[in-house]
N, C-alpha and C positions, 0 to 999 in steps of 0.2 A: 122252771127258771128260764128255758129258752125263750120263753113266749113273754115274759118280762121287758127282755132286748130285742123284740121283735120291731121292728122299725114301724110298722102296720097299729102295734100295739098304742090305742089312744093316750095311754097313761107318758110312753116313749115319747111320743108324740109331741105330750103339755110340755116335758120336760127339755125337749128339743128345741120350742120355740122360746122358753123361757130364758135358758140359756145364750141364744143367738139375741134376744133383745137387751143384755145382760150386754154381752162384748160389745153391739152395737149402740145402745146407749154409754158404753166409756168412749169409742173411738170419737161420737157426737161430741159428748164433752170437752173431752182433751183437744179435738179438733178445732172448735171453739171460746177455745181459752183467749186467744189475741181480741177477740170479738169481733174484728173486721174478717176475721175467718167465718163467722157463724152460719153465714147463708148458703156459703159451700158446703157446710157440714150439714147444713139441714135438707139440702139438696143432693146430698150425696146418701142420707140416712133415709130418703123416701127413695132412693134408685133400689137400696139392696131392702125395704120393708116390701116393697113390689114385688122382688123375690119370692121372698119369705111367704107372703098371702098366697102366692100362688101355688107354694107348696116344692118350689124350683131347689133343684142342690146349685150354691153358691159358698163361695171362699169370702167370707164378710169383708175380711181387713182388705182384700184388692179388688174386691167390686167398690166397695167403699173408698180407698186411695182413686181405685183407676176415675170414680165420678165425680171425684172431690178437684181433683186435676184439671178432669175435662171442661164441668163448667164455673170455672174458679171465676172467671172474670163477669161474666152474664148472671151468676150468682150475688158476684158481691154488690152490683149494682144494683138489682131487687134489694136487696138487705141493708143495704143504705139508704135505699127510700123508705124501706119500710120503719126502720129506726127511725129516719126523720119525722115519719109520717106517725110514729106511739109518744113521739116524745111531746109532739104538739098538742096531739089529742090528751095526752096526760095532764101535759100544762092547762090545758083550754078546763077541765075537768076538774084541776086542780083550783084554777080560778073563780069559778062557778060554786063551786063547793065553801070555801071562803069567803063567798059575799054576802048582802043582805038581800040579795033581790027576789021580790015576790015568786018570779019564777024558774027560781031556782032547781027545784027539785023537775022540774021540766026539761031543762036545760040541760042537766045532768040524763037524765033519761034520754035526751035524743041524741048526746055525744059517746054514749054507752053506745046504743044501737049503731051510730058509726063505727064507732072504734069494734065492732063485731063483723060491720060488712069490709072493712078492711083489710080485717085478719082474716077473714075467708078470703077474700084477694088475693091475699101473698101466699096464704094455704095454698090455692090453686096452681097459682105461679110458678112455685117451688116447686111441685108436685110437677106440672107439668114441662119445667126445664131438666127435671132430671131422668124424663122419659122417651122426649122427644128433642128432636133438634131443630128449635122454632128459633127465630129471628126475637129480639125482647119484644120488637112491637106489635109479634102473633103471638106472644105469651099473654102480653096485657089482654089483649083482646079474647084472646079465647080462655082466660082464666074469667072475664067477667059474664062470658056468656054462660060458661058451665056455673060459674055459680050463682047465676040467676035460673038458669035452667035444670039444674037439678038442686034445686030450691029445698027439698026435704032433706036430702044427703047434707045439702052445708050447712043447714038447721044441727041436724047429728051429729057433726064435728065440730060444729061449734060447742054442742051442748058438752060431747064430751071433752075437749079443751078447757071448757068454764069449770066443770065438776073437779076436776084434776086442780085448777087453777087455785078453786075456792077450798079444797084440801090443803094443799100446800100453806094457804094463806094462814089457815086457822093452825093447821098443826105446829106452823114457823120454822125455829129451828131444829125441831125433830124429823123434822119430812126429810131432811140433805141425805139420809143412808137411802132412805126411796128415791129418792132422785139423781144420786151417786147409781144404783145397782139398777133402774129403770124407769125413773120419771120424765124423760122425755121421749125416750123409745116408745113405751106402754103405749099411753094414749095416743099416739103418731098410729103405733101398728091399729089400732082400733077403726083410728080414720081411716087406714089404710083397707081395712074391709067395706067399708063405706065405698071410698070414693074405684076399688079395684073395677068392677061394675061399670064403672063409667068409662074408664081406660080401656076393658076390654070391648067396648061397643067402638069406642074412637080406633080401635085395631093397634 
């Protein structure tokens, strides 16, 4: 029975992370309920999932407050371009989609492929404002070279963002208790084994 609650014990272990993804997917939520909060929650939820990958003992709710705090203003400015920047691409998509033009289905396919290298953008962004203390205009920059440069990893996190995405899509209203108890923690920590690799090289 000792070896149950063995901390060492991998079983301890699944249960350990499931649970930390579990609190830290509601404090993301709840965080993000104003929506102009969202970018600080998403940036504050990749400071303690860095934790977490690494295997580090942390206090969720005040690694999470304390980064939500810190980069509240440099966040929300990413996250306001980034909204601007889905909502066009949506429109643009939306429009295309609706019309009668020959090439259509073309069209559609290459503002897909945008709207993915964008979202690795802010992926990056985020990730890397709530890691380090860059200036936004060594954020932009060094979010586009990483994810041109490590080109298979943002492939990976895309793909798993799209997977998760196209789950939800199809399940609808049934997915909200997955996604209440760990649907945007989940997939974040996955990227999060992804992209830790790369963090650890930049020091």
């Amino acid at each position: 029975m000792s070896k149950l609650f063995d901390q060492e014990n991998p079983v301890f272990k699944t249960m350990s992370v499931v649970f930390s993804l579990i609190h830290l997917n509601l404090l993301t939520l709840v965080c993000s309920l104003p929506i102009f909060t969202a970018g600080a929650a998403f940036t504050a939820m990749h400071r303690v999932l860095w934790r977490l990958v690494r295997h580090e003992e942390t206090y969720i709710t005040k690694e999470f407050l304390d980064a939500f705090r810190r980069n509240f203003k440099q966040a929300s400015v990413l996250w306001l371009c980034a909204l601007l920047s889905f909502v066009v691409l949506g429109v643009d998509i939306w429009v295309v989609r609706v019309s009668s033009s020959g090439v259509q289905h073309a069209a559609v396919s290459m503002l897909v492929i945008v709207t993915g290298v964008v979202c690795a953008f802010f992926q990056y962004s985020f990730i890397l404002l709530s890691r380090y203390e860059y200036s936004l205009p060594m954020i932009v920059r060094n979010a586009a070279l990483l994810m041109l440069g490590y080109f298979p990893r943002t492939l990976g996190m895309l793909l798993v963002l799209a997977c998760f995405g196209g789950v939800y899509a199809i399940v609808g209203v049934q997915a909200i208790p997955l996604v209440l108890l760990s649907g945007v923690a989940l997939p974040q920590y996955l990227c999060a084994l992804l992209y830790e690799p790369i963090l650890k090289k930049l020091g």
